[in-house]
PDB file of N, H, CA, C and O in Angstrom:
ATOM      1  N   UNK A   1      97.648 107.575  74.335  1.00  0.00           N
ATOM      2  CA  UNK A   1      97.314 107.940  72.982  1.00  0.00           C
ATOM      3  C   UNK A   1      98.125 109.176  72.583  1.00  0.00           C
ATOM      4  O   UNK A   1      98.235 110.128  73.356  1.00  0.00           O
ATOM      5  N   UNK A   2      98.852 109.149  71.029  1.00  0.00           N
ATOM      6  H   UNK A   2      98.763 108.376  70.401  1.00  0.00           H
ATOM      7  CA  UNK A   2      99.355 110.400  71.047  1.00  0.00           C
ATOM      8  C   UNK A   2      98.236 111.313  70.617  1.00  0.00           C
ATOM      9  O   UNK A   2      97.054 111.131  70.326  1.00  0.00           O
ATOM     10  N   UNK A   3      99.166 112.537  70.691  1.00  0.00           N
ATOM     11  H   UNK A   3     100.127 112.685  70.928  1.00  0.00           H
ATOM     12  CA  UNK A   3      98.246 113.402  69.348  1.00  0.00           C
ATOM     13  C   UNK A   3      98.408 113.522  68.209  1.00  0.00           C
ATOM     14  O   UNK A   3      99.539 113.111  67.948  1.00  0.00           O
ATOM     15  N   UNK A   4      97.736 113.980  67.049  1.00  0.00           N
ATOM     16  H   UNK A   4      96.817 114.314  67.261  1.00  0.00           H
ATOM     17  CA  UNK A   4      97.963 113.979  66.102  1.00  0.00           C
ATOM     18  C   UNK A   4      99.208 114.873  65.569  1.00  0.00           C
ATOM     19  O   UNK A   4      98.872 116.040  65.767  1.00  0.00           O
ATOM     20  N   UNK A   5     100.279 114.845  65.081  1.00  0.00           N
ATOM     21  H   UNK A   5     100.552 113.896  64.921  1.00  0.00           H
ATOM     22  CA  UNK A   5     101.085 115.175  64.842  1.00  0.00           C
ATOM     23  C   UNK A   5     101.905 115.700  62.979  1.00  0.00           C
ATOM     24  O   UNK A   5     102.237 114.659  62.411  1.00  0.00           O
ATOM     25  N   UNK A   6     102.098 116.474  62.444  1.00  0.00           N
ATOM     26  H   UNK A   6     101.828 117.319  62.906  1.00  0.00           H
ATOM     27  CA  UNK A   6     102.498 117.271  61.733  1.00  0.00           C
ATOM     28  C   UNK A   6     103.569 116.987  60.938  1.00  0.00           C
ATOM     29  O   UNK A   6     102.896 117.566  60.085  1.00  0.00           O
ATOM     30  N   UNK A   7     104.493 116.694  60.412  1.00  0.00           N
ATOM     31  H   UNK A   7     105.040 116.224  61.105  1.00  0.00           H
ATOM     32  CA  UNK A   7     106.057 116.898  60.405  1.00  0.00           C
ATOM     33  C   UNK A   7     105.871 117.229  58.847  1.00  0.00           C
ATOM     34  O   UNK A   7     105.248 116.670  57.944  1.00  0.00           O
ATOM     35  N   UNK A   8     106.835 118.605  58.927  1.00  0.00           N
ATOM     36  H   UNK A   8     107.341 119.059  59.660  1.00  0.00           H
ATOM     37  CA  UNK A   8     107.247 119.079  57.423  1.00  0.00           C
ATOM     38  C   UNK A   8     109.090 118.752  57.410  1.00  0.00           C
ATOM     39  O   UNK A   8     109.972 118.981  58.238  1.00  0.00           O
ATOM     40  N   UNK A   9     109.090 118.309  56.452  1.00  0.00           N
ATOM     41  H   UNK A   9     108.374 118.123  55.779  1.00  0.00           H
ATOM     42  CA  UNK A   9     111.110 118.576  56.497  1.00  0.00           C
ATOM     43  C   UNK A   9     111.368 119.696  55.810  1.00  0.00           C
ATOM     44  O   UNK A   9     110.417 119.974  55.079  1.00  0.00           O
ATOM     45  N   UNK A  10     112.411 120.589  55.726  1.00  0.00           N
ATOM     46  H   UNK A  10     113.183 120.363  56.320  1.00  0.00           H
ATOM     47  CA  UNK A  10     112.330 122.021  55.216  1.00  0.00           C
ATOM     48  C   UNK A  10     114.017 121.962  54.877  1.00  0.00           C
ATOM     49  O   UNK A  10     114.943 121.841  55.679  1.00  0.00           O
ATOM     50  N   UNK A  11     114.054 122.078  53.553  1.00  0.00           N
ATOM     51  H   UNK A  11     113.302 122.177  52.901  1.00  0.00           H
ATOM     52  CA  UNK A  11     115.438 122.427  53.105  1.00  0.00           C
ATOM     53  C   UNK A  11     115.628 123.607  52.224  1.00  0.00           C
ATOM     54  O   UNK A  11     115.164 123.820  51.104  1.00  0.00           O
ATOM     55  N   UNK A  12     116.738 124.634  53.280  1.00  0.00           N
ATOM     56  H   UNK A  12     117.116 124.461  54.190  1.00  0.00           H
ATOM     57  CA  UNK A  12     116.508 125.888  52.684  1.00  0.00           C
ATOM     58  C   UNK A  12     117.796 125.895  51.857  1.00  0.00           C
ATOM     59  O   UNK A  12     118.373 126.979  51.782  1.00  0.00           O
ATOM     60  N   UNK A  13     118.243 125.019  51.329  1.00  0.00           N
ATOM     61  H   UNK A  13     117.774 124.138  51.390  1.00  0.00           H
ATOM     62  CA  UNK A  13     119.266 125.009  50.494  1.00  0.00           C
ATOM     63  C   UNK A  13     120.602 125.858  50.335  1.00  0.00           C
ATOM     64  O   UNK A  13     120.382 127.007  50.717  1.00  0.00           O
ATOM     65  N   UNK A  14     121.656 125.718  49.985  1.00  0.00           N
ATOM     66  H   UNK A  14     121.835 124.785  49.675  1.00  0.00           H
ATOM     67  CA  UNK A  14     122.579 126.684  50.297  1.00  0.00           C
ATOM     68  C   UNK A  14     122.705 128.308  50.311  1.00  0.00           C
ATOM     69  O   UNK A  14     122.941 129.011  49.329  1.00  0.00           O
ATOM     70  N   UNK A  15     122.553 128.619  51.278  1.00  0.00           N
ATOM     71  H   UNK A  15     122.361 128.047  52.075  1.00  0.00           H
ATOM     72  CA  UNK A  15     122.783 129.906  51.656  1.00  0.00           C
ATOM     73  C   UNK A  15     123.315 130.672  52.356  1.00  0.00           C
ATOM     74  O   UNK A  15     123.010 130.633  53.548  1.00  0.00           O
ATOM     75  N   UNK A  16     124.413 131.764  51.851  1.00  0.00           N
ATOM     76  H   UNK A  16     124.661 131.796  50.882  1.00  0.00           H
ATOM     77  CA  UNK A  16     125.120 132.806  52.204  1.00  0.00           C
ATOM     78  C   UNK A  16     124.507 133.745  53.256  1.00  0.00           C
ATOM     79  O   UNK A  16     123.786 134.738  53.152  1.00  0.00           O
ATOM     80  N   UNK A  17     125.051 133.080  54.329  1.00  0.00           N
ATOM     81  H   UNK A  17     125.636 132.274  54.413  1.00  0.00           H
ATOM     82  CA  UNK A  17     125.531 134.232  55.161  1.00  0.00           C
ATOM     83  C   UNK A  17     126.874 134.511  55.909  1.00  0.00           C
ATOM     84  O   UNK A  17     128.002 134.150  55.571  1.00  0.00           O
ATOM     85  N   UNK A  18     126.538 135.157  56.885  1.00  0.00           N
ATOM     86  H   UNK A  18     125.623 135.450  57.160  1.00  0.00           H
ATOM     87  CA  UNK A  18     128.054 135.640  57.555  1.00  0.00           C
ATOM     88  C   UNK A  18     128.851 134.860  58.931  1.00  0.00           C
ATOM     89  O   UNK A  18     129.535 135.391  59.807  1.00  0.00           O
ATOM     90  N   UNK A  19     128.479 133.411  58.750  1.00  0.00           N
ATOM     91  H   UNK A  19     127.923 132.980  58.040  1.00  0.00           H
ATOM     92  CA  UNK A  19     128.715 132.461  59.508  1.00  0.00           C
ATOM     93  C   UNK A  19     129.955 131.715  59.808  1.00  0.00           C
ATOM     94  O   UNK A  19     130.329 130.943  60.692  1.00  0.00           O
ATOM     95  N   UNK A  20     130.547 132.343  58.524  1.00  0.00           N
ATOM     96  H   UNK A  20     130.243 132.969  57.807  1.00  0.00           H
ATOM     97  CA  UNK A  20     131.676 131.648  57.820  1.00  0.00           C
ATOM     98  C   UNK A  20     133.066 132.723  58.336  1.00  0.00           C
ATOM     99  O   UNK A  20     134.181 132.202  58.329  1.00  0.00           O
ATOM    100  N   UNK A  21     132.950 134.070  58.731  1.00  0.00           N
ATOM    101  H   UNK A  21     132.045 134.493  58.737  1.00  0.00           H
ATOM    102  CA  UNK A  21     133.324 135.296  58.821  1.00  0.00           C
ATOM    103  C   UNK A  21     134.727 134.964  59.496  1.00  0.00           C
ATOM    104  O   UNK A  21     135.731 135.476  59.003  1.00  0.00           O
ATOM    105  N   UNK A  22     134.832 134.181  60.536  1.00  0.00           N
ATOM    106  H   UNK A  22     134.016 133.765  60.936  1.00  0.00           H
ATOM    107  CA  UNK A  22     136.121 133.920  61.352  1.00  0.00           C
ATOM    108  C   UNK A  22     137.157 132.882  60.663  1.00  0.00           C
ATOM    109  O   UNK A  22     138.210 132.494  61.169  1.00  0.00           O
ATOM    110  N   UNK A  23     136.587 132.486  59.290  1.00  0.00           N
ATOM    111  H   UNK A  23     135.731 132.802  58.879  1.00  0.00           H
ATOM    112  CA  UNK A  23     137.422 131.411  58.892  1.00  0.00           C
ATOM    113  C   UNK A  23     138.716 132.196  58.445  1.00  0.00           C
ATOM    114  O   UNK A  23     138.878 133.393  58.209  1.00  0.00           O
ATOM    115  N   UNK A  24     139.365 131.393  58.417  1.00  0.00           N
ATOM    116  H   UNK A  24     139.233 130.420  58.609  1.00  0.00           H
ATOM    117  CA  UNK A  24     141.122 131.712  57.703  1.00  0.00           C
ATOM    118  C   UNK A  24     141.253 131.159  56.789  1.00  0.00           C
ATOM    119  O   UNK A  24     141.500 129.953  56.786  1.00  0.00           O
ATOM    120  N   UNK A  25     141.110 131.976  55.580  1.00  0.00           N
ATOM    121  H   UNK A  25     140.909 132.956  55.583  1.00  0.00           H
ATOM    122  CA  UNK A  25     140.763 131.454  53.821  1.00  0.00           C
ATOM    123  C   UNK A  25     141.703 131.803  53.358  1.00  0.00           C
ATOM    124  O   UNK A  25     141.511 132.710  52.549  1.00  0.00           O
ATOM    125  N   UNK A  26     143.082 131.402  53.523  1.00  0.00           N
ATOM    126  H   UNK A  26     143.238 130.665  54.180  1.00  0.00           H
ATOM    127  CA  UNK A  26     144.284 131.900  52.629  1.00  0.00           C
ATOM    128  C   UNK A  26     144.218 131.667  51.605  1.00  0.00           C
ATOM    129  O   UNK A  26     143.863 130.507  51.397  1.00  0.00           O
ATOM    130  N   UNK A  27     144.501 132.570  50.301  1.00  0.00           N
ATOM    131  H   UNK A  27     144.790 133.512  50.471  1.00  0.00           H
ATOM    132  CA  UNK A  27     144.353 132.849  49.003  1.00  0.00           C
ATOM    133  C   UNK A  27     145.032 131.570  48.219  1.00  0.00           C
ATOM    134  O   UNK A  27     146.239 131.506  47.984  1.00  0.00           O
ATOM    135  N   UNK A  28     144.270 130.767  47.925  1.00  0.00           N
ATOM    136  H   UNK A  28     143.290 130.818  48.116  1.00  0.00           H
ATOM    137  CA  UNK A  28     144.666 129.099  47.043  1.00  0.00           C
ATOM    138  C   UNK A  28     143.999 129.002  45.748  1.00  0.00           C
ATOM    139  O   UNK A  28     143.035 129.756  45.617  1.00  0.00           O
ATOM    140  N   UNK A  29     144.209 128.460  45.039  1.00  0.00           N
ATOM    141  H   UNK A  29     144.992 127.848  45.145  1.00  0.00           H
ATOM    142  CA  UNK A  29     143.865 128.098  43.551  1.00  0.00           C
ATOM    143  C   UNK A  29     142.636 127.185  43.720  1.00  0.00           C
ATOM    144  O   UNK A  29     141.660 127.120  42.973  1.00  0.00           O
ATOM    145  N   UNK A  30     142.963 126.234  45.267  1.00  0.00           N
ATOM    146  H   UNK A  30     143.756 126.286  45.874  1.00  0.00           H
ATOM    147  CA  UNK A  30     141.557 125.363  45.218  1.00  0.00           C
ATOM    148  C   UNK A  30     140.528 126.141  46.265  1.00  0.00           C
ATOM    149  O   UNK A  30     139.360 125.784  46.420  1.00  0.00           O
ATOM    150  N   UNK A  31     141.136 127.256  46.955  1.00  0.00           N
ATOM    151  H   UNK A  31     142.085 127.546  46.829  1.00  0.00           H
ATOM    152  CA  UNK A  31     140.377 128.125  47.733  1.00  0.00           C
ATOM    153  C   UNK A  31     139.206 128.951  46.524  1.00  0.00           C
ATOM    154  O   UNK A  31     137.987 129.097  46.619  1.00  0.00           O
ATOM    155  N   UNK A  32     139.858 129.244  45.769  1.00  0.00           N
ATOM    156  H   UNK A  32     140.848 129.125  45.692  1.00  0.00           H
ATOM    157  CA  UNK A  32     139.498 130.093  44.627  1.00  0.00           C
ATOM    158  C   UNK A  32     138.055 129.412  43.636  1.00  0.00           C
ATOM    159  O   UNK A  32     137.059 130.047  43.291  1.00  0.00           O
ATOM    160  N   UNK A  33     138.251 128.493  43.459  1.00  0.00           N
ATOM    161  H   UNK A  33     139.061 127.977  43.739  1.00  0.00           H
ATOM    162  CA  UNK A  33     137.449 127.262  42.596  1.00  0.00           C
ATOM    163  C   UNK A  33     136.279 127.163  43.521  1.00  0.00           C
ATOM    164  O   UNK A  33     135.160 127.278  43.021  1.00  0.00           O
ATOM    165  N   UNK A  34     136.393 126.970  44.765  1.00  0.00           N
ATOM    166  H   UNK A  34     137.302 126.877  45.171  1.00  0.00           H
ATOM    167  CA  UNK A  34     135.391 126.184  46.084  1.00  0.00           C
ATOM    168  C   UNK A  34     135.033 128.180  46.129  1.00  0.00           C
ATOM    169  O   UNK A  34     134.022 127.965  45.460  1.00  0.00           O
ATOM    170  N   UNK A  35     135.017 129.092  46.242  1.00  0.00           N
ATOM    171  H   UNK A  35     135.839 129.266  46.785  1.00  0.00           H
ATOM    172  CA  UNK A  35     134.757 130.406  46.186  1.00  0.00           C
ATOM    173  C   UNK A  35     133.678 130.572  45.017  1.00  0.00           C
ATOM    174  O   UNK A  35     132.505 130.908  45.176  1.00  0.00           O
ATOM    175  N   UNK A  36     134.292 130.277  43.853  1.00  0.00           N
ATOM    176  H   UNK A  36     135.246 130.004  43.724  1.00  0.00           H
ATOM    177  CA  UNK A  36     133.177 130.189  42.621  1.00  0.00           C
ATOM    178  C   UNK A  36     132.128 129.696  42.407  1.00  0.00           C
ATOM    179  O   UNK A  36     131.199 130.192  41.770  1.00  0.00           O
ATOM    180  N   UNK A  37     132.177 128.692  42.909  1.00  0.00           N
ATOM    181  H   UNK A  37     132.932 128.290  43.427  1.00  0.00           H
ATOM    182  CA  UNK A  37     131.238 127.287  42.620  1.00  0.00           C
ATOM    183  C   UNK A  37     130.690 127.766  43.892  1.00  0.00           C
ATOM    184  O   UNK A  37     130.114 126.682  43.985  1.00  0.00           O
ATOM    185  N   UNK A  38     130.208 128.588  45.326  1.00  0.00           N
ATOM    186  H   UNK A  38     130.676 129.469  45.251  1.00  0.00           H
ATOM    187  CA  UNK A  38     129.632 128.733  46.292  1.00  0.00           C
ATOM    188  C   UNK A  38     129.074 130.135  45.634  1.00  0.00           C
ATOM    189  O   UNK A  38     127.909 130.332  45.977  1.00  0.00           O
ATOM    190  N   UNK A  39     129.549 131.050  44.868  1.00  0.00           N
ATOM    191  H   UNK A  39     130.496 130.890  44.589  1.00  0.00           H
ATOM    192  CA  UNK A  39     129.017 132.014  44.748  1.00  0.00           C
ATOM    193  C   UNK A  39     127.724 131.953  43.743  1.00  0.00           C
ATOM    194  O   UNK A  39     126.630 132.480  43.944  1.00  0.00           O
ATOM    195  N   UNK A  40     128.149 131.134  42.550  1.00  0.00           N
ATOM    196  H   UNK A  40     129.038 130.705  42.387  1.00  0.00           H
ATOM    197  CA  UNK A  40     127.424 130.655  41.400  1.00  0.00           C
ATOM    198  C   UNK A  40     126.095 129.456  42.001  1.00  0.00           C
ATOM    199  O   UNK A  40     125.157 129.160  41.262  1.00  0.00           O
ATOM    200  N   UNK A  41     126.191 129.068  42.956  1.00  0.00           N
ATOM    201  H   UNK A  41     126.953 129.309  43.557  1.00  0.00           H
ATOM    202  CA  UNK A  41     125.091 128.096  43.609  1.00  0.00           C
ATOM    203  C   UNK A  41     124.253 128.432  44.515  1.00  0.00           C
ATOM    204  O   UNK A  41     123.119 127.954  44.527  1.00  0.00           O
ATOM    205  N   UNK A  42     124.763 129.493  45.606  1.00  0.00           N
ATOM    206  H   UNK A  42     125.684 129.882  45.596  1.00  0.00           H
ATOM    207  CA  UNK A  42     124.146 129.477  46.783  1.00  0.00           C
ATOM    208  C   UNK A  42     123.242 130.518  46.573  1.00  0.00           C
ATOM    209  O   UNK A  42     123.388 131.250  45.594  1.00  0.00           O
ATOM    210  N   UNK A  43     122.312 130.684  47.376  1.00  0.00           N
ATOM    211  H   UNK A  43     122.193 130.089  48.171  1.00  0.00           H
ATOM    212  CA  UNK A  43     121.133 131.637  47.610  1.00  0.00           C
ATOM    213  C   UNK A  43     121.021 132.788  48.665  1.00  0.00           C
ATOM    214  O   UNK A  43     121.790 132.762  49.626  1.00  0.00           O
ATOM    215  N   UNK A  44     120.132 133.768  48.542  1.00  0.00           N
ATOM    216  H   UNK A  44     119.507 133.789  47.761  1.00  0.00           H
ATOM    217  CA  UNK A  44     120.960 135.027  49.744  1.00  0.00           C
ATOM    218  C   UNK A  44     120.167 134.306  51.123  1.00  0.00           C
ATOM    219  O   UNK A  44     119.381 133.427  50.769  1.00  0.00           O
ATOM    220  N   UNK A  45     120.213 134.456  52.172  1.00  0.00           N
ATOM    221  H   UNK A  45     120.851 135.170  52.460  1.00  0.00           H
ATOM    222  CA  UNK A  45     119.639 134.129  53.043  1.00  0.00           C
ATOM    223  C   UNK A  45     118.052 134.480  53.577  1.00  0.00           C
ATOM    224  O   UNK A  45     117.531 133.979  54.573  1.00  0.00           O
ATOM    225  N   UNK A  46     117.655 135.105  52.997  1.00  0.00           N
ATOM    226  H   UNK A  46     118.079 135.512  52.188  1.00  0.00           H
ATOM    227  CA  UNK A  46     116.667 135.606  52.593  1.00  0.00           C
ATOM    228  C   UNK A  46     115.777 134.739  51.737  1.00  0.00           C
ATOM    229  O   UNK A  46     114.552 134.686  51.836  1.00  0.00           O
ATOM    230  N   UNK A  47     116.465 134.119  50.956  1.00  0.00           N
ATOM    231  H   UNK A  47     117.460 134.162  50.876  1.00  0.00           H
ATOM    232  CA  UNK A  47     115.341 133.170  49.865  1.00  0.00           C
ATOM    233  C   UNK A  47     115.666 132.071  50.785  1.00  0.00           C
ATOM    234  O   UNK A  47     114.704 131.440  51.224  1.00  0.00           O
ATOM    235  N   UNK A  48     116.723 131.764  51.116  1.00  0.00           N
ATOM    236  H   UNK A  48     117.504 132.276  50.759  1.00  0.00           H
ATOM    237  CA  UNK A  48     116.606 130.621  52.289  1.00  0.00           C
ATOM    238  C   UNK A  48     115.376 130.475  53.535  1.00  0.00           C
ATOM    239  O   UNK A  48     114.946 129.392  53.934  1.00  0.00           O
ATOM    240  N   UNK A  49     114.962 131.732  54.002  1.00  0.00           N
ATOM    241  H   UNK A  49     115.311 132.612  53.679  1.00  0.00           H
ATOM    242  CA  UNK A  49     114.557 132.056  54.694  1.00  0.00           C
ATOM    243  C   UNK A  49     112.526 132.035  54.630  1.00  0.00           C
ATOM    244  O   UNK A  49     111.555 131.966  55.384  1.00  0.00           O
ATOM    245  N   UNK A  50     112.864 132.144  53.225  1.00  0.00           N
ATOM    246  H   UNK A  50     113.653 132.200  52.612  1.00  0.00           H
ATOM    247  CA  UNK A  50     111.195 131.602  53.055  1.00  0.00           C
ATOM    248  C   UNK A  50     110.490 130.272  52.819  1.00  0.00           C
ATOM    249  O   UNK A  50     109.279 130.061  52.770  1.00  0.00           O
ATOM    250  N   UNK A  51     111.484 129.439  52.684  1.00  0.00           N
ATOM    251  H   UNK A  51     112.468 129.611  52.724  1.00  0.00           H
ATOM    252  CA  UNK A  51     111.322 127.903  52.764  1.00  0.00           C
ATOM    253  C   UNK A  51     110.616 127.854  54.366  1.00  0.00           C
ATOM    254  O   UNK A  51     109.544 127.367  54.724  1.00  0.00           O
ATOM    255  N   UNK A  52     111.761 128.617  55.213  1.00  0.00           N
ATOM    256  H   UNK A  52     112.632 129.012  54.923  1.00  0.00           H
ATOM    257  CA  UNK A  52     110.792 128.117  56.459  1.00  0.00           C
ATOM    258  C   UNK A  52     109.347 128.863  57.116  1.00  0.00           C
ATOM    259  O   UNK A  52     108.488 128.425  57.882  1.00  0.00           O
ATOM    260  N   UNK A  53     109.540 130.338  56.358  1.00  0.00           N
ATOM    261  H   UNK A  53     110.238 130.694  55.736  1.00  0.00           H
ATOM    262  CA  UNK A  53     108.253 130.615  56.459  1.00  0.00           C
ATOM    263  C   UNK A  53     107.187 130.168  56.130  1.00  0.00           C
ATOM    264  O   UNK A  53     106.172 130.183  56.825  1.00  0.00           O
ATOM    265  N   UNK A  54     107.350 129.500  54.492  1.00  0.00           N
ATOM    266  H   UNK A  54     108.175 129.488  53.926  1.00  0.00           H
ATOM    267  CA  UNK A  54     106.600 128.738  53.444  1.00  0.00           C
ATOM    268  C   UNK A  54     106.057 127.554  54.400  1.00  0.00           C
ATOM    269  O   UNK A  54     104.857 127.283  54.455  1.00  0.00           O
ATOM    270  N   UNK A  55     106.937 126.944  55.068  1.00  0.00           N
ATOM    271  H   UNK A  55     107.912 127.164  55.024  1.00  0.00           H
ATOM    272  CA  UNK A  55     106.014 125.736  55.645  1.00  0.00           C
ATOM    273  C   UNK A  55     105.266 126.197  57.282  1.00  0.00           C
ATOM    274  O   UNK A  55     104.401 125.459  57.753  1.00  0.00           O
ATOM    275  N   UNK A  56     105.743 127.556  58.088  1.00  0.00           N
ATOM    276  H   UNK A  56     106.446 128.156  57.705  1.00  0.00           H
ATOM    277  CA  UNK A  56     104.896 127.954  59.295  1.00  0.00           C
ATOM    278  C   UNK A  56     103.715 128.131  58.652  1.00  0.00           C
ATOM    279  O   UNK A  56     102.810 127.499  59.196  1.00  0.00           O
ATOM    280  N   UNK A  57     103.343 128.831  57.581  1.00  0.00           N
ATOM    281  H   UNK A  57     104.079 129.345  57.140  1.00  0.00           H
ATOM    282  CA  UNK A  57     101.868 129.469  57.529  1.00  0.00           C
ATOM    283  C   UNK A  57     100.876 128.140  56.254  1.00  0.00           C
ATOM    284  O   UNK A  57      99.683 128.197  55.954  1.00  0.00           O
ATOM    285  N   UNK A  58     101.963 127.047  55.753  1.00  0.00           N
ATOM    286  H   UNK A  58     102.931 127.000  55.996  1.00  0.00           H
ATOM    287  CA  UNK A  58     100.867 126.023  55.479  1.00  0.00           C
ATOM    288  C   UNK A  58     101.137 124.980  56.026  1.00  0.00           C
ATOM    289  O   UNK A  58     101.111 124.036  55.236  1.00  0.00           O
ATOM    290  N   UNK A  59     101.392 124.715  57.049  1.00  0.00           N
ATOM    291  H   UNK A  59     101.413 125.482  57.691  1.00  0.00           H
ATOM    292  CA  UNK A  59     101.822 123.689  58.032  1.00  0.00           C
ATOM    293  C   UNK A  59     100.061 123.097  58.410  1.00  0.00           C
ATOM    294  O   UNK A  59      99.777 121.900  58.367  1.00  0.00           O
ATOM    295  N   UNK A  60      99.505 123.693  58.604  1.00  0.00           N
ATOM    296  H   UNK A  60      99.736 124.665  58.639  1.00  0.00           H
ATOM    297  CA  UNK A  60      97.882 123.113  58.203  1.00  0.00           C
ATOM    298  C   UNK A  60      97.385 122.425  57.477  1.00  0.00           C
ATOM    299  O   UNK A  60      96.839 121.345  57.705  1.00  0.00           O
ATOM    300  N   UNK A  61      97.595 123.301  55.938  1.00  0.00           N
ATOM    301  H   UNK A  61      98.039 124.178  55.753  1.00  0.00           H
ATOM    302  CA  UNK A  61      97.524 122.311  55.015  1.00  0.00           C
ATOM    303  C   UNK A  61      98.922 120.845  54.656  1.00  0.00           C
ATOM    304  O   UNK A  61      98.906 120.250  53.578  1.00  0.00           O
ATOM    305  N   UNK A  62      99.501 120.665  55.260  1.00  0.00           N
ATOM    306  H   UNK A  62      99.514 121.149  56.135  1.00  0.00           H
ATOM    307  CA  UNK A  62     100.136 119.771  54.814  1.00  0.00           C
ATOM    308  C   UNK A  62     100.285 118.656  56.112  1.00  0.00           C
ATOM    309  O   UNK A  62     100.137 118.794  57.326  1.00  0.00           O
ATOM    310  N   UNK A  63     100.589 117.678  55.397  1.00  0.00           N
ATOM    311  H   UNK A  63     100.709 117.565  54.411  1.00  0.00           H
ATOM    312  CA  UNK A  63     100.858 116.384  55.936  1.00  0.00           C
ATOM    313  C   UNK A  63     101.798 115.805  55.898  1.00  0.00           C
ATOM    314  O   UNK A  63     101.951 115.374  54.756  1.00  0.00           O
ATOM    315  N   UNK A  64     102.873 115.420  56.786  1.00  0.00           N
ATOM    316  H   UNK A  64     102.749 115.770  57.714  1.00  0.00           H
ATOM    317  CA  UNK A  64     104.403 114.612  56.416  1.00  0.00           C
ATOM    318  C   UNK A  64     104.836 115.039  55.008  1.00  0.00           C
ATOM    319  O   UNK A  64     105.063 114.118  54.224  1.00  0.00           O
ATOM    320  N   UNK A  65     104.980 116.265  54.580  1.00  0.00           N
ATOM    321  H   UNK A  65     104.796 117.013  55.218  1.00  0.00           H
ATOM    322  CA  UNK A  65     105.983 116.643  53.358  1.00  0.00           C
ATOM    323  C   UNK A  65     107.256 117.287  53.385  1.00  0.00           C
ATOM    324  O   UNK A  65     107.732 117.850  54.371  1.00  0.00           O
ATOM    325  N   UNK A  66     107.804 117.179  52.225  1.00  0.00           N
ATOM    326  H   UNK A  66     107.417 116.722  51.424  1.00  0.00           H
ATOM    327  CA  UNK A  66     109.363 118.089  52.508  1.00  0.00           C
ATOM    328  C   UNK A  66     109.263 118.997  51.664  1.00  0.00           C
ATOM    329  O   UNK A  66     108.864 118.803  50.516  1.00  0.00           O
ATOM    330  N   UNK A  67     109.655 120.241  52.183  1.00  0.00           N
ATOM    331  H   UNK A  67     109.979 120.398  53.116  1.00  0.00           H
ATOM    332  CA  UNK A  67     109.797 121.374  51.272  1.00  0.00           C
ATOM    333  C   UNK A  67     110.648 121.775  50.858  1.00  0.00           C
ATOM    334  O   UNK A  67     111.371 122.035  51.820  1.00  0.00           O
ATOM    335  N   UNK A  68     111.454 122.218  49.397  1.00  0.00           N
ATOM    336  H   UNK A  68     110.866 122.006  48.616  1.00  0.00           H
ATOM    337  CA  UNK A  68     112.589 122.610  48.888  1.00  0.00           C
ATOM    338  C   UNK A  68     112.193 123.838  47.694  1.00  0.00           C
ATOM    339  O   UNK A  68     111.391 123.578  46.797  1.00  0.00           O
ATOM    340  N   UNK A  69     112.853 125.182  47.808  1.00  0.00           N
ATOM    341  H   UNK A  69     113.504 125.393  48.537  1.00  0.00           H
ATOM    342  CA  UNK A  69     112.465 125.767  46.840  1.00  0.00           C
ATOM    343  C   UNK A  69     111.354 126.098  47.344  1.00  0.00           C
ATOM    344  O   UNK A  69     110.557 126.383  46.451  1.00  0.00           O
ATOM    345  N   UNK A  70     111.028 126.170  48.127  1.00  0.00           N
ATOM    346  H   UNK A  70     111.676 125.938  48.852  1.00  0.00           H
ATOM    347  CA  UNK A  70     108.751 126.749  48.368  1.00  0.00           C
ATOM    348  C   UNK A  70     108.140 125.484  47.529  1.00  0.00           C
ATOM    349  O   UNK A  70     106.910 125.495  47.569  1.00  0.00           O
ATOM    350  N   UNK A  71     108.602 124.566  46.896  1.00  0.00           N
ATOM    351  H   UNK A  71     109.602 124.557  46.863  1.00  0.00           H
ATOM    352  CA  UNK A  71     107.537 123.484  46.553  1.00  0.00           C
ATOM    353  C   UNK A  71     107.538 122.219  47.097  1.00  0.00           C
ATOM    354  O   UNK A  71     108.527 121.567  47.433  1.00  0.00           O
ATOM    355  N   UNK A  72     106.149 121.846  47.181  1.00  0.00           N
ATOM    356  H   UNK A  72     105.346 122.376  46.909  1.00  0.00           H
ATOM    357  CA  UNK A  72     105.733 120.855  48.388  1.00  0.00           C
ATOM    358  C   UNK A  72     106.420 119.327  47.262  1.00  0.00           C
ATOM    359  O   UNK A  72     106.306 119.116  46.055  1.00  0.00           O
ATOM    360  N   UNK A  73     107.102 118.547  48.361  1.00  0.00           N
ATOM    361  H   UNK A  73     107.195 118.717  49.342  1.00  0.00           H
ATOM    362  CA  UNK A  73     107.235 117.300  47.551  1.00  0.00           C
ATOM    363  C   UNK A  73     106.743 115.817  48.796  1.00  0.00           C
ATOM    364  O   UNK A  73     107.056 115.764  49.985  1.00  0.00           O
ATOM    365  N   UNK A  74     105.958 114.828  48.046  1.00  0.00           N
ATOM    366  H   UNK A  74     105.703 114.871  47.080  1.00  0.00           H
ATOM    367  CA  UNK A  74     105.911 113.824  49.924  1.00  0.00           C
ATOM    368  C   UNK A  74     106.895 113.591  50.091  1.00  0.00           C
ATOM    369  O   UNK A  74     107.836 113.813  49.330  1.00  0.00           O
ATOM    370  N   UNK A  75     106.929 112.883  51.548  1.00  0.00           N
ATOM    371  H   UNK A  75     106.164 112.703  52.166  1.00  0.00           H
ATOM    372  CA  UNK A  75     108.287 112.665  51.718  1.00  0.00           C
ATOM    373  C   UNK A  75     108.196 110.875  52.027  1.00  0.00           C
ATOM    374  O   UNK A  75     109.224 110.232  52.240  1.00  0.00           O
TER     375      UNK A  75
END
C-alpha cells in the first residue's frame, strides 16, 4: 500500500541570477535584443524564490496543484 502522497508543481518563472556569469556574451545586435527582452521579463530571484516557499508552508492545504506567481492553479 502506498502512502498518501502530495505533489505541488512550482514554477518560479524567469529569474535573474548570477548563473549565467562565465558566459562569453560578445557584444551583437542579436546579443543586445535577447539582453532586453530578459531584462524587461525576468524576475529578481527573490520573487522567484517565494513560489517555492509559497508551496513549503501550504503544501497541507493543497492537493496535486501547480503554482505560478504564488497562485494556486489544478494541475
Amino acid at each position: 500500500m502506498m502512502p498518501d502522497m502530495t505533489i505541488i508543481n512550482v514554477n518560479p518563472g524567469l529569474c535573474r541570477t548570477n548563473l549565467g556569469r562565465e558566459f562569453d556574451l560578445s557584444p551583437s545586435f542579436s546579443i543586445f535584443g535577447t539582453v532586453i527582452w530578459f531584462l524587461a521579463t525576468s524576475r529578481s530571484a527573490e520573487k522567484g524564490a517565494r513560489n517555492l516557499s509559497h508551496a513549503v508552508v501550504t503544501s497541507s492545504d493543497s492537493v496535486d496543484v501547480s503554482l505560478c506567481y504564488c497562485l494556486v492553479r489544478p494541475s
